[in-house]
C-alpha positions in Angstrom: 145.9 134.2 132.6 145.2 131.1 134.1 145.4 130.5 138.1 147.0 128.1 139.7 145.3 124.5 141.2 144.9 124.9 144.6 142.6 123.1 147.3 141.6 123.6 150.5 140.7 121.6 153.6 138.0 122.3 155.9 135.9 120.6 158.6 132.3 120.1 159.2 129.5 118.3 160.6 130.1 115.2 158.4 134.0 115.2 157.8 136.4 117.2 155.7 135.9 119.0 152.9 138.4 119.7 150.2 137.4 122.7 148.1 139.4 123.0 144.7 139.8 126.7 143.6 142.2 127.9 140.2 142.2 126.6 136.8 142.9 122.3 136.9 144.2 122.5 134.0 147.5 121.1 132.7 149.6 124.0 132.7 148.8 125.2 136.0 148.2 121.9 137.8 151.9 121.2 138.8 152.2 118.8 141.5 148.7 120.0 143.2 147.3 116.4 142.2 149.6 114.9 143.7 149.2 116.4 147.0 145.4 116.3 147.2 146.2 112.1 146.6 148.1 112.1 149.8 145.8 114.5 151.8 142.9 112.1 151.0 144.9 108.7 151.5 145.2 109.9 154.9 141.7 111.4 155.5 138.5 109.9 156.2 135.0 110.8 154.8 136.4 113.7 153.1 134.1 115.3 150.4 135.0 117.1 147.2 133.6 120.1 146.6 134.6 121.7 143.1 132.5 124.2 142.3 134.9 127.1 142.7 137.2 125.4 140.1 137.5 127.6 137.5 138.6 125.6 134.1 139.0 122.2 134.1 140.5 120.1 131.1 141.5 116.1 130.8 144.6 116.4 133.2 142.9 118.1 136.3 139.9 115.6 135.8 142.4 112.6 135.7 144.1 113.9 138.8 140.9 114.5 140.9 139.7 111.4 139.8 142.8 109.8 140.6 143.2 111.6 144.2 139.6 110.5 145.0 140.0 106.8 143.9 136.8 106.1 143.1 134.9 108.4 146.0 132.9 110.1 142.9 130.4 106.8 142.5 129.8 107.3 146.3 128.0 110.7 145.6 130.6 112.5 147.6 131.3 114.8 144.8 130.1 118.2 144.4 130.5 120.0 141.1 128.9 122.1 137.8 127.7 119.9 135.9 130.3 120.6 132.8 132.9 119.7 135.2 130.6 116.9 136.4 130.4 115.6 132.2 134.3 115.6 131.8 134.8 114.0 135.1 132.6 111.2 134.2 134.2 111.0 130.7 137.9 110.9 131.7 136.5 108.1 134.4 135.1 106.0 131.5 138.1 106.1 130.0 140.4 105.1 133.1 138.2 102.0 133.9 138.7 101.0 130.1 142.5 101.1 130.4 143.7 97.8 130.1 144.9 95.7 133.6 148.4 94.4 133.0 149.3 91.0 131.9 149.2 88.7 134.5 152.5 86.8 134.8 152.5 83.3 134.4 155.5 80.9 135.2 156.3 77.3 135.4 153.8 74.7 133.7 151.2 76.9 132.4 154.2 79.4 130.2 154.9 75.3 129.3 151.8 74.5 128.1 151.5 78.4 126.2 154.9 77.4 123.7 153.9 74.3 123.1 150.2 75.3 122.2 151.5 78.3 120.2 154.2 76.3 118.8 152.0 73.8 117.6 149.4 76.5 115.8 152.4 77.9 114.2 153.6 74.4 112.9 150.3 74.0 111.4 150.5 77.4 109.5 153.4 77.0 108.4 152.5 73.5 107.3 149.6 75.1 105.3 151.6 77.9 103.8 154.2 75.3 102.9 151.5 73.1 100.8 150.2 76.5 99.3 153.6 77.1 98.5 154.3 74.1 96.4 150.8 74.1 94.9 151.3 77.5 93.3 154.8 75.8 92.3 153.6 73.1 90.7 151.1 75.2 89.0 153.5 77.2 87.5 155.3 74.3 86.4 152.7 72.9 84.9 151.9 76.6 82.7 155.7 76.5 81.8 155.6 73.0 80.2 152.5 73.3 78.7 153.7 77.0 77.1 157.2 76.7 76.7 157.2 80.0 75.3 156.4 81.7 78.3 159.2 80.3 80.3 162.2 82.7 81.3 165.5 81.4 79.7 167.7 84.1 80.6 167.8 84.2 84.4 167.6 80.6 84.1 170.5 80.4 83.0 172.1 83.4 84.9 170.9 81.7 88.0 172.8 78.0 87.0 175.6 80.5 86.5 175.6 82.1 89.7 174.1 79.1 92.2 175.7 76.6 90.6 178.8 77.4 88.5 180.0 79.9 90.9 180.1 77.5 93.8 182.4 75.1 92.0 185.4 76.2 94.1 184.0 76.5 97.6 182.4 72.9 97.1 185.7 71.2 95.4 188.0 72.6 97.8 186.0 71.8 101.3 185.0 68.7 99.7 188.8 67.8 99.0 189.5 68.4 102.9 187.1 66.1 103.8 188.2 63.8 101.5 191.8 64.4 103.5 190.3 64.2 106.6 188.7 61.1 105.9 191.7 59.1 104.7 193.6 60.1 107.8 191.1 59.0 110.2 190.9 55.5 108.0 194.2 55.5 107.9 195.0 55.8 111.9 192.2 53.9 112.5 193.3 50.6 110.4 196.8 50.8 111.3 196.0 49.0 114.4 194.6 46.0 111.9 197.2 46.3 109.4 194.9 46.5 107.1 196.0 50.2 105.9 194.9 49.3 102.2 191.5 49.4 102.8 191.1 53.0 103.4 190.6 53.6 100.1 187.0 51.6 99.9 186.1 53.6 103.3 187.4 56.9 101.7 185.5 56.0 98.3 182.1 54.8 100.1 182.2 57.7 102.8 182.7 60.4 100.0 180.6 59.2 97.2 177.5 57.7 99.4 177.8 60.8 101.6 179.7 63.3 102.3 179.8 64.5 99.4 176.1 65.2 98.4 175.9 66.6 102.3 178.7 68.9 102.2 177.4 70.1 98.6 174.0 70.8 99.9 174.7 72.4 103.1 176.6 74.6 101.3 174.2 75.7 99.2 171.9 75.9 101.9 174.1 78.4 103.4 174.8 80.0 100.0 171.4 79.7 97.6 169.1 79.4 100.1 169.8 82.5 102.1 170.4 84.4 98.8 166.6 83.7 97.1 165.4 84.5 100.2 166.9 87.6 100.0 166.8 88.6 96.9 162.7 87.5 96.6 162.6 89.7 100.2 164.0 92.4 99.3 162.2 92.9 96.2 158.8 91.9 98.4 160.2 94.9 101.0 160.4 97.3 97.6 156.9 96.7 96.2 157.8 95.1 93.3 156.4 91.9 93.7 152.9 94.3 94.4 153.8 95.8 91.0 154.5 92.4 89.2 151.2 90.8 90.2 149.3 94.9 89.1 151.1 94.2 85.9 149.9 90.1 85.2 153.3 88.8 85.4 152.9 86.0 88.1 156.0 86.6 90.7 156.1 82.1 90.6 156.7 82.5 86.9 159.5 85.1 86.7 161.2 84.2 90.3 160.2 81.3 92.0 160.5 78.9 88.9 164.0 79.6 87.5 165.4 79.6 90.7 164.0 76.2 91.0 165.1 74.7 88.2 168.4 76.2 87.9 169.5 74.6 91.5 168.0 71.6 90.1 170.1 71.0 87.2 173.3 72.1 89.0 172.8 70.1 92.4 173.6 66.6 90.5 176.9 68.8 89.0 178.2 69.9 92.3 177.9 66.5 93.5 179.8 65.2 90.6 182.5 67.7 91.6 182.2 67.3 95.4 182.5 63.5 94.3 185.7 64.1 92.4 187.5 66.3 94.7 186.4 64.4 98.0 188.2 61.1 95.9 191.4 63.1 94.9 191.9 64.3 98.2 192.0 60.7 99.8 194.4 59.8 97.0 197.0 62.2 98.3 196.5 61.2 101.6 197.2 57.5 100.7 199.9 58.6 98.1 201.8 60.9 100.8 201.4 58.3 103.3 200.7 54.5 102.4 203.0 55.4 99.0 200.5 54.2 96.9 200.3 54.9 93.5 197.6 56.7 91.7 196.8 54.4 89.3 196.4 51.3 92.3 194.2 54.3 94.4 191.6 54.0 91.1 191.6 50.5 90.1 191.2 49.5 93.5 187.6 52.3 94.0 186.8 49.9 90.4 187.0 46.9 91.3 186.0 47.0 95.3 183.6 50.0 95.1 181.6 50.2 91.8 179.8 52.6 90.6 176.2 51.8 92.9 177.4 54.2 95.5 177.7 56.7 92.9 174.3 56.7 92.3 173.0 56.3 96.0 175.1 59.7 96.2 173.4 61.6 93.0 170.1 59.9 93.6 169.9 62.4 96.8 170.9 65.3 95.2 167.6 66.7 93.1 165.6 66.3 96.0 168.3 68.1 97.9 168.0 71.0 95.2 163.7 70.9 95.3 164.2 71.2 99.4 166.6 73.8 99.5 165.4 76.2 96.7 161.6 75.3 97.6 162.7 76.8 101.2 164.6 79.9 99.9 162.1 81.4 98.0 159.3 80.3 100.3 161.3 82.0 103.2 161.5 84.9 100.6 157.8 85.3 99.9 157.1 85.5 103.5 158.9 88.2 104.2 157.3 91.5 105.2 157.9 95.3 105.0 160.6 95.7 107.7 164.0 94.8 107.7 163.8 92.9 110.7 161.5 90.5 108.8 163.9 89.7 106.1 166.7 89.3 108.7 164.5 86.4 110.0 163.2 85.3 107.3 166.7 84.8 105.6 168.1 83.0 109.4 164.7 80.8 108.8 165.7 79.5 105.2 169.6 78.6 106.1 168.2 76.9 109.3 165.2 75.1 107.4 167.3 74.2 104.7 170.0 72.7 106.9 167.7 70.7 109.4 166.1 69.9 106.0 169.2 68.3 103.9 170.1 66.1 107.6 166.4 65.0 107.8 166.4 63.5 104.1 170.2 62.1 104.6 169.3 60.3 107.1 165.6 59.0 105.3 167.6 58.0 102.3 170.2 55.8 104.3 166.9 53.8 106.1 165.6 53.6 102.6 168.7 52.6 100.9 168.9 50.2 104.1 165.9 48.5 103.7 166.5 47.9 100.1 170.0 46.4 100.6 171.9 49.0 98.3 
């Protein structure tokens, strides 16, 4: 049966003295350490003497030593020398507890982002190139061995990036096409010059909207979905169990996903293209009353087929940028869902900030050449 902590003040010669008697021990120390703390905050040259305590485990030496506040390196301490061993243990211990983060504001939190957000520019730089050299690699294994190369989920994967996205790139495409025609068509009615909203609507949707629209889409479609489908399988070990069984994880996810955006980006555009084009027609059909076959002879003959090409030209670097971030974004992920939330926000993000960066590259470049 253990006794209760108790303590005891009592004067002498050369100050107080509190005596600890009972068992400082953690089921019988209640709130007794936290009344010797404010007996000796408000007492001077008071002494400890403890060698009536009878056990004495981690809490009661914690307490004492917290109540003294430091008063046991001044020799003021008197005790068995078990109780003397823990009490220098447990004091060990408290000076090795970390001191709390001093808080920084203003210029120097500044100059902390910027530094860390430079360091992790540079890693993610690194991993990027690492990325693409295992790519490349893998390329190069498929091309010179064919037969190791994974037909069917290439082709399930031009089926379900590419085929399937038909609808939801023909129909936004088409509103923009709308969009744009009305716009030209508002805008040019102040000129007279109505007619000419076809070349505008023709050079807007094939130079540009069209291969934009196409690959933010699929930035917010096929990018987010390799990264998920790559993290996932990265969250359920079997990537791990790929690599234990000499299947390279570049080879049998990484490359067909690759390849099959590539061969369907230039597609999509076609189709973005075509139904950007048909909805300026019935814009200018509904409203200018022009007829279908003037709305085609007039993209001929005024617009060519040069901004076709700028268009598609854009669109299998599009598909390298956007898969290449997916399934990098995938790779990264980590064993927690939280990761592959990230992870996946990362690769629509990227890919987005990606597709606007090389738009706007390729219309200086096409600038400079004068196409």
């Amino acid at each position: 049966m253990s006794k209760p902590a108790e303590f005891t003040m009592q004067q002498g010669e050369h100050g107080s003295t509190a005596v600890l008697t009972g068992d400082w021990i953690a089921e019988s120390l209640d709130e007794t350490g936290v009344r010797l703390a404010e007996t000796l905050a408000h007492s001077k040259a008071v002494s400890l003497d403890m060698t009536r305590i009878g056990r004495c485990d981690t809490a009661g030496a914690y307490a004492i030593i917290r109540a003294a506040d430091g008063r046991e390196t001044a020799g003021t301490l008197l005790a068995r020398p078990e109780t003397e061993r823990l009490l220098h243990l447990v004091g060990e211990a408290v000076q090795a507890e970390p001191s709390p983060p001093r808080q920084h504001r203003g210029f120097y939190d500044l100059l902390v982002r910027i530094g860390r957000g430079v360091v992790n520019f540079g890693l993610d730089l690194y991993a990027t190139l690492v990325f693409l050299g295992h790519l490349l690699t893998s390329a190069g294994r498929a091309i010179t061995n064919p037969k190791k190369f994974r037909g069917a989920p290439f082709v399930a994967l031009c089926e379900r990036a590419g085929l399937d996205a038909i609808p939801i790139v023909a129909t936004t495409t088409f509103f923009i096409g709308c969009v744009v025609a009305l716009l030209g068509i508002n805008t040019l009615r102040a000129f007279a010059a109505e007619v000419l909203v076809v070349e505008a609507t023709a050079i807007s949707v094939l130079r540009e909207f069209g291969i934009v629209i196409t690959a933010v889409l699929l930035a917010g479609r096929s990018a987010s979905a390799f990264a998920a489908e790559i993290g996932s399988m990265k969250m359920n070990q079997e990537i791990d169990a790929m690599r234990v069984m000499g299947v390279d994880p570049f080879d049998a996810l990484v490359l067909p996903r690759f390849l099959a955006l590539l061969v369907t980006m230039p597609l999509l555009t076609f189709v973005a293209d075509l139904a950007g084009l048909i909805g300026g027609l019935v814009v200018t059909t509904g409203l200018l009353g022009l007829s279908p076959t003037f709305f085609w002879q007039r993209i001929a003959d005024n617009v060519g087929a040069v901004h076709f090409w700028v268009g598609i030209s854009k669109a299998p670097v599009m598909a390298i940028v956007i898969a290449g971030i997916g399934c990098r974004q995938g790779m990264e992920v980590e064993g927690d869902v939280e990761s592959l939330g990230r992870r996946v926000t990362s690769a629509v993000v990227q890919a987005i900030f990606a597709i606007i960066l090389l738009d706007a590259l390729f219309a200086l470049l096409y600038m400079e050449l004068n196409i």
